[in-house]
N, C-alpha and C positions, 0 to 999 in steps of 0.2 A: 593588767595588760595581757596574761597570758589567756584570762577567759576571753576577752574579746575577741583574742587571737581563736582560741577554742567556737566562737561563736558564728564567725566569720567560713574555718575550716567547714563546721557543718551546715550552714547553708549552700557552701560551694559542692559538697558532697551530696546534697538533696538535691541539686539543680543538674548535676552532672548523672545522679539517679535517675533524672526524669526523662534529660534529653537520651542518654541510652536506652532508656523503655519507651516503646513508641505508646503503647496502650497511657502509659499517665501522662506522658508530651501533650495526645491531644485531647486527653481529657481534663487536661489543666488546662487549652485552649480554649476548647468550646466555653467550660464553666467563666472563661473570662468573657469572650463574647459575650455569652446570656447575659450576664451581669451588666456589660456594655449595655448591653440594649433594653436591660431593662431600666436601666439608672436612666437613658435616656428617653427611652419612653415616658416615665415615670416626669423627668424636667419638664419635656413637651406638653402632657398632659397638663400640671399644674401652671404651666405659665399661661397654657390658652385658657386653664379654669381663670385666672388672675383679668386675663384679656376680656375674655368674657364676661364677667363679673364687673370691672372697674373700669374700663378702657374703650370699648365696643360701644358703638352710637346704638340706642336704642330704634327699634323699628320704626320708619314714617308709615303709620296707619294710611295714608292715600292708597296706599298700594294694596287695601282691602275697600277702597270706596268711600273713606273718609268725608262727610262735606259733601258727598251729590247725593244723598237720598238711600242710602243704601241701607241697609237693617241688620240689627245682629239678633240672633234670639240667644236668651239665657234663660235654664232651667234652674230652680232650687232658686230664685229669683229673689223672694221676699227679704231676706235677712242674710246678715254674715258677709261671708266672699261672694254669694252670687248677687247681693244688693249691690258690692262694690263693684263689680263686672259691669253692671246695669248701667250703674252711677258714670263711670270711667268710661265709659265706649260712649253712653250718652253724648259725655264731655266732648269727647273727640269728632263727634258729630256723626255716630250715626243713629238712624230711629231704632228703637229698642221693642221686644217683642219679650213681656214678663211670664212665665213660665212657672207658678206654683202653686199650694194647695189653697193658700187662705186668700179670698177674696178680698175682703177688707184691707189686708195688708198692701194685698196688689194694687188696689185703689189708690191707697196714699201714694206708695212710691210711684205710682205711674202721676199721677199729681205735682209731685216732687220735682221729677225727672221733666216734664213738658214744661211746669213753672220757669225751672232754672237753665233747661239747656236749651229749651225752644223746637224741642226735635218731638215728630211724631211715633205716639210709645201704644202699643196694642198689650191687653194683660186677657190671660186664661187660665181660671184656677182649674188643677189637675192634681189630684191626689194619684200619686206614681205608684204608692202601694196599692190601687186597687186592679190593675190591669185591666183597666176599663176598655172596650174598644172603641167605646163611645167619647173618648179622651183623646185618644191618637185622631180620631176622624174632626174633632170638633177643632184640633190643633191645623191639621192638612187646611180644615175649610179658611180659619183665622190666614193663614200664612203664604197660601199656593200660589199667590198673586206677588205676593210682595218681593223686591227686589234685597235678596237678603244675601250676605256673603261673609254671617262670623256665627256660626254657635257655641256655645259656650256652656258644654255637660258639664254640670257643679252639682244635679239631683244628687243627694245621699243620704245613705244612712247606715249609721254605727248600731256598735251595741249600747245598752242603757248602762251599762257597768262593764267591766270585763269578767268575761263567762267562760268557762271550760266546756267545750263545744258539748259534749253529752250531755248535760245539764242546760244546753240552750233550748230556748223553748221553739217550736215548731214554727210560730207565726211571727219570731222575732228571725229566726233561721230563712222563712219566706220571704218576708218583707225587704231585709237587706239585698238579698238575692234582685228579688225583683226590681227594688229603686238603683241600687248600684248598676247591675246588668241589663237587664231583660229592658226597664224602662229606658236607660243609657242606647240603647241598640237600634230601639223603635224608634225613640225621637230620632237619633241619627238618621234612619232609613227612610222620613219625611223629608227631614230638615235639607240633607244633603244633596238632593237631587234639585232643588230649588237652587240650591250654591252653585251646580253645578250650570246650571243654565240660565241664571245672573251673569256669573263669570262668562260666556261662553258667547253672549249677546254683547260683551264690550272685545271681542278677541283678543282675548286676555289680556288686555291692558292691566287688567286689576285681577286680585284673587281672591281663591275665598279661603277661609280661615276655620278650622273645628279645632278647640281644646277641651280635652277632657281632663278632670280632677281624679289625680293620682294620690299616694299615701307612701310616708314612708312605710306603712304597715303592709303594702304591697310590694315594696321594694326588700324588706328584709320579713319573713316570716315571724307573725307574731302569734305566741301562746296567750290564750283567753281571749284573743281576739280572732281564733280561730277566721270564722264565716266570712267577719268584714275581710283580712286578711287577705283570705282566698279571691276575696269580688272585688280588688285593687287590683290584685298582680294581675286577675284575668283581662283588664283595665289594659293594661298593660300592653300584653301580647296584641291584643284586638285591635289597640288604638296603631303599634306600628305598624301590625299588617297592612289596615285601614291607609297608612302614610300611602306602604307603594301601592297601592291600588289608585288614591286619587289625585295619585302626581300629577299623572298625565291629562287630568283634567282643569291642573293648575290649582289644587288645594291644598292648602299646608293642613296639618294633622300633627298634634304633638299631645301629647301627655306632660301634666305638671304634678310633679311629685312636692308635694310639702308634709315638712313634720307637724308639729302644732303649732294654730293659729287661733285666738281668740275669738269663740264662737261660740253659738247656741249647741253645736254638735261636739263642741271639745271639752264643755262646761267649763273652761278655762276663760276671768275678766279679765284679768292683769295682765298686762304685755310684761315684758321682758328683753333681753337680748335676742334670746331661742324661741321666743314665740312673740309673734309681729300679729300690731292688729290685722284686719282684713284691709284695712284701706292700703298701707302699708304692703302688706302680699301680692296684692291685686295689682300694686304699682310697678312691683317687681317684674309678674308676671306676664304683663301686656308689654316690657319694656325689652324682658329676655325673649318673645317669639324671634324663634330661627334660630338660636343658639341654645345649648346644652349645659352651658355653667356647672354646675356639681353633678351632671348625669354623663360625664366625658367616655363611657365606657356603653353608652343606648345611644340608639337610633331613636330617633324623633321623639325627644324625651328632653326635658327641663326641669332642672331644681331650683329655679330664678331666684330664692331668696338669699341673701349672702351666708346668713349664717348657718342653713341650711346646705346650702353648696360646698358648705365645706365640712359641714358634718358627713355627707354622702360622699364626700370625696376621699373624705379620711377613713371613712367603715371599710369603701372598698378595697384600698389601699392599707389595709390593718389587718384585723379578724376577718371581710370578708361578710358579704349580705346573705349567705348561704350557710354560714358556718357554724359548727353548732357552738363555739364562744357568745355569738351572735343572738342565737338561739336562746342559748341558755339566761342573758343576759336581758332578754325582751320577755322569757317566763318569770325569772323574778320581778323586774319591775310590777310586770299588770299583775301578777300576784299580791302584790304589796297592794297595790292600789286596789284591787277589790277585796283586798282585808278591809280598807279604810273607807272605802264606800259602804259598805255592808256594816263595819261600826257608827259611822252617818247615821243609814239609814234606822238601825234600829236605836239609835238618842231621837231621833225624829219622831218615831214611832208613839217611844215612851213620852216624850213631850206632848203632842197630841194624845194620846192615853188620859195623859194624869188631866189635862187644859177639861177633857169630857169628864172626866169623878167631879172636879171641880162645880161645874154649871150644873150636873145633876144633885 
């Protein structure tokens, strides 16, 4: 009884400390505020991630021209997430305009695509590494005309493994650059001004739509992935400037950040929880336009996939997309992993090796 009593005495004796010191009064104040407001902030945030994520009607495509003739183009077209881009806006009715290096491939899915959705589909092979100008021109000629009001930058490219940036080689260092960025920038600076004056001939009745393909590898700084790394986050910055510039001409602009998705670029077949095929991603993503789901802290940015969403929701809200726990955390892993590519590859080697002593 007496310590209670004991216990009771010196909280009253700390509280009677605090109110006669004005300096700890109100600096026991404020830190309760902060705290207030950041516990609430913190509810808010996660209940509109929950809203957005579960609860929020997905976008009516009409209101980008759905069903009257209107065109989306997609680049990185052939395969992966931007086959399903193609496939999905097809669906929802508009003519598609394919956008990649291999012809062949283009062929079929443009085949594919008029068989089954009935909508008219234009293909341009363009290899994005070469910086052709003769590429950007033959695109302008394909497009200038057409009533187009959704593009959809998905061109990219990674590393072949993960590389410790001095040791990258020069034209793998080029290449990203240039299909990430340089080419990302150019197609926009066609593409866009056509959006703009589609849109602009209905009195914006309707609008027009550019997404470009974000990373979490943009999002949090990744060791050995160095280059790509850098040519996401720059992604990033571009794409929301890009936002307030063509508001005023009625064009949405978002960036979509996802972690890994089953692809020819992630060398990942098997889905998962944490990694959704493309059809899958692609559903996500056309569904979240206009809202921010796991990017609650960016401007004109989406992490549409669920489980993604709350992976980014929980980084920034933890260690932090900047931080070097973060950091350190993204150098181990690709470290590991291009131990294990590099053991791969050289069992590959030796196998091929021994298959040629064999036959000679």
């Amino acid at each position: 009884m007496s310590s209670s009593i004991d216990i009771f005495k010196t909280v009253d004796d700390l509280l009677q400390s605090i109110t006669t010191n004005k300096i700890a009064y109100y600096g026991l104040l404020v830190a309760l505020l902060v705290g207030v407001f950041k516990l609430t902030t913190f509810t808010l945030s996660f209940g509109t991630l929950l809203f957005e994520l579960f609860i929020k009607p997905s976008v009516d495509y009409k209101v980008y021209g759905a069903n009257s003739g209107k065109f989306a183009v997609v680049t990185g077209a052939s395969d992966g997430i931007g086959k399903e881009f193609a496939l999905q806006l097809a669906k929802k009715g508009f003519g598609i305009v394919l956008v990649s290096r291999t012809q062949s491939k283009l062929e079929i899915l443009a085949t594919e695509i008029e068989t089954k959705y009935k909508v008219d589909t234009r293909i341009i092979a363009f290899d994005a590494t070469t910086d052709s100008e003769e590429n950007y021109e033959k695109l302008n000629k394909l497009i200038y005309d057409l009533p187009i009001t959704i593009l959809i930058n998905n061109v990219g490219q990674s590393h072949s493994i993960p590389v410790p940036f001095l040791e990258t080689t020069t034209k793998e260092l080029q290449n990203i650059i240039t299909v990430n960025n340089l080419a990302t920038l150019k197609i926009t600076q066609i593409v866009a001004p056509i959006i703009a004056k589609t849109v602009g001939k209905h009195d914006s009745k309707i609008k027009g739509l550019i997404l470009t393909m974000g990373s979490f590898a943009g999002l949090i700084p990744t060791p050995y992935l160095a280059t790509y790394s850098g040519s996401k986050a720059f992604l990033q910055e571009w794409s929301n400037a890009l936002a307030g510039e063509l508001a005023s001409d009625h064009i949405d602009v978002e960036l979509i950040i996802s972690y890994l998705v089953t692809s020819a670029m992630s060398k990942i077949k098997r889905t998962s929880l944490a990694i959704p095929s493309a059809k899958k991603f692609v559903t996500s993503a056309l569904s979240g336009v206009g809202t921010r789901n796991g990017a609650q802290e960016r401007f004109a940015t989406s992490t549409p996939y669920w489980v993604h969403a709350l992976m980014h929701f929980g980084i920034v809200n933890t260690v932090g997309t900047y931080s070097k726990i973060a950091n350190s955390i993204n150098y181990k892993m690709h470290k590991d992993i291009r131990i294990r590519a590099l053991k791969k590859q050289a069992r590959l080697s030796n196998t091929s090796n021994s298959g040629v002593e064999k036959i000679e």
